[in-house]
C-alpha positions as CSV (number, residue, x, y, z in Angstrom):
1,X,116.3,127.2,134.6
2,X,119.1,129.0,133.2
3,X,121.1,127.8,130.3
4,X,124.8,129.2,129.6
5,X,126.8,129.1,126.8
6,X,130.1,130.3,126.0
7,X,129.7,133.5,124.2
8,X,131.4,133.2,120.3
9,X,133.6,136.4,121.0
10,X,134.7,136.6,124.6
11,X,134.5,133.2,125.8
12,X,132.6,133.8,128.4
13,X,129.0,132.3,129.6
14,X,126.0,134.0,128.5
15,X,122.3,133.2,130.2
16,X,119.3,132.9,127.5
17,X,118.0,135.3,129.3
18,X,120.9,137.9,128.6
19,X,121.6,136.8,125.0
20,X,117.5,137.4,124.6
21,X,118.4,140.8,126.2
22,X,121.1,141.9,124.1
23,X,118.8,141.0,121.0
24,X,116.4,143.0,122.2
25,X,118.4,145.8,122.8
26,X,120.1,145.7,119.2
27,X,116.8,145.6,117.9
28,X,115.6,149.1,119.5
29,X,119.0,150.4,118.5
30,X,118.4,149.7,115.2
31,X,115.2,150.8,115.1
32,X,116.1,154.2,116.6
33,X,118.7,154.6,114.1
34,X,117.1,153.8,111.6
35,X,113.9,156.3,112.4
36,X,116.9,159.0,111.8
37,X,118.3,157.9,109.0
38,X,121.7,157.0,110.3
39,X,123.5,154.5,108.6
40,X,125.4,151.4,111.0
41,X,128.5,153.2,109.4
42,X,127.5,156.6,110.4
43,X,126.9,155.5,114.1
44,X,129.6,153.2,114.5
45,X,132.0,156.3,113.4
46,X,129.9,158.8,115.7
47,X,130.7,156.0,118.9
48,X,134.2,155.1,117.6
49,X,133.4,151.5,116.8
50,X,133.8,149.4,113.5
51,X,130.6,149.1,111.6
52,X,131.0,145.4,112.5
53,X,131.1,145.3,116.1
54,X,127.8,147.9,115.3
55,X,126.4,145.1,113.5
56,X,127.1,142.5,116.2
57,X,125.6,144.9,118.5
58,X,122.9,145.3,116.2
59,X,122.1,141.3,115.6
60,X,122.8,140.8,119.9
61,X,125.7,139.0,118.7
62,X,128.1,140.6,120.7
63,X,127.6,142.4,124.1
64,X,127.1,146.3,124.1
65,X,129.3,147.7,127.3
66,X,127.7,149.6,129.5
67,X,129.9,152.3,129.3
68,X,129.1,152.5,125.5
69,X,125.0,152.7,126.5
70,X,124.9,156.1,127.6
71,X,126.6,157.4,124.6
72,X,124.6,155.8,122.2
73,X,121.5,157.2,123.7
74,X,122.6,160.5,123.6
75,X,123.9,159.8,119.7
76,X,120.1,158.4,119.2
77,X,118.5,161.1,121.1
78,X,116.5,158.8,123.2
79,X,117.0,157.6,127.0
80,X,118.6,155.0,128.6
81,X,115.6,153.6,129.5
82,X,114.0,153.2,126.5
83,X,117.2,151.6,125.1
84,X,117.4,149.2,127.9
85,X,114.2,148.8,129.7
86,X,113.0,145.5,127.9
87,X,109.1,146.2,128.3
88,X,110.1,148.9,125.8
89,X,109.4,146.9,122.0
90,X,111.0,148.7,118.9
91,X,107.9,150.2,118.1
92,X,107.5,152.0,121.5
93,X,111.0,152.5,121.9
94,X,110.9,155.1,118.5
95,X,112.2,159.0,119.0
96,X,109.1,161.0,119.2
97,X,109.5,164.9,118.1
98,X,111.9,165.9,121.1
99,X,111.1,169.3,123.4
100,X,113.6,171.1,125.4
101,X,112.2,169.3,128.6
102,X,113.4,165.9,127.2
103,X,116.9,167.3,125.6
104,X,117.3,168.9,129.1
105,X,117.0,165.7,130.2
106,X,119.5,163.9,128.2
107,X,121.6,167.0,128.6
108,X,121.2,166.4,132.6
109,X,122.4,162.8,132.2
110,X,125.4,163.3,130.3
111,X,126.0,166.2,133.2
112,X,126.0,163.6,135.9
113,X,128.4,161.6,133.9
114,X,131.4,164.4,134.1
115,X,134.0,164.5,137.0
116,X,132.8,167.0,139.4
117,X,135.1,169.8,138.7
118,X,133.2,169.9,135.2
119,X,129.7,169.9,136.9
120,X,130.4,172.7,139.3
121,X,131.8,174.6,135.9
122,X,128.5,174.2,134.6
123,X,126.6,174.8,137.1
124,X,128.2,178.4,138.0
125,X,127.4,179.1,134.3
126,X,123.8,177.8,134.6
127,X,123.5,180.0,137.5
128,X,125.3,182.9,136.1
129,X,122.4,182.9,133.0
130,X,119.8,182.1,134.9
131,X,120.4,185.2,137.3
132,X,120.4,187.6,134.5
133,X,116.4,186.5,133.0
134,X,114.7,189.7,133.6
């Protein structure tokens, strides 16, 4: 059985199960900021955010929009998934020594995420390159 509760800063219900969520997912933010030695401060300036809503995202105080997920995980050099994927603890959840195929990745994600103009722009340059490996 759910519970709801107004949330403190939007008013709004919040299930346990989503306020255990957003815990969750401050805590493998934190951790993956911390394992690069970013500072709430440092993070919150690199996303555009007051280091206390960071904070509240942080604690699971507060809600983390969706729109902000994808940019955090490119900021933290990890993926969505392991941001948001809740079989993912902090421990497991911690940046490994990144290759090319997984900053490919990342860099394929934040592709997708451009209006399509952008994406054809990039791929006629990708193409362009890629024609010209001996």
């Amino acid at each position: 059985m759910h519970t709801f509760r107004s949330h403190p800063l939007h008013g709004m219900a919040i299930s346990d199960d989503e306020r255990a969520f957003f815990i969750a997912l401050g805590k493998r933010i934190a951790v993956q900021r911390k394992t690069q030695d970013i500072t709430q401060v440092d993070l919150a300036e690199r996303l555009g955010i007051s280091q206390q809503a960071m904070n509240s995202f942080e604690k699971g105080r507060r809600r983390v929009p969706v729109s902000l997920l994808p940019v955090i995980a490119t900021t933290l050099q990890t993926t969505l998934d392991a941001l948001v994927t809740h079989d993912a603890s902090p421990a497991t959840a911690a940046p490994k020594k990144r290759g090319p195929q997984k900053k490919i990745r990342l860099q394929l994600e934040q592709i997708e995420a451009l209006p399509m103009a952008k994406q054809r722009a990039i791929a006629q340059v990708l193409d362009s390159m890629l024609a010209n490996q001996p």
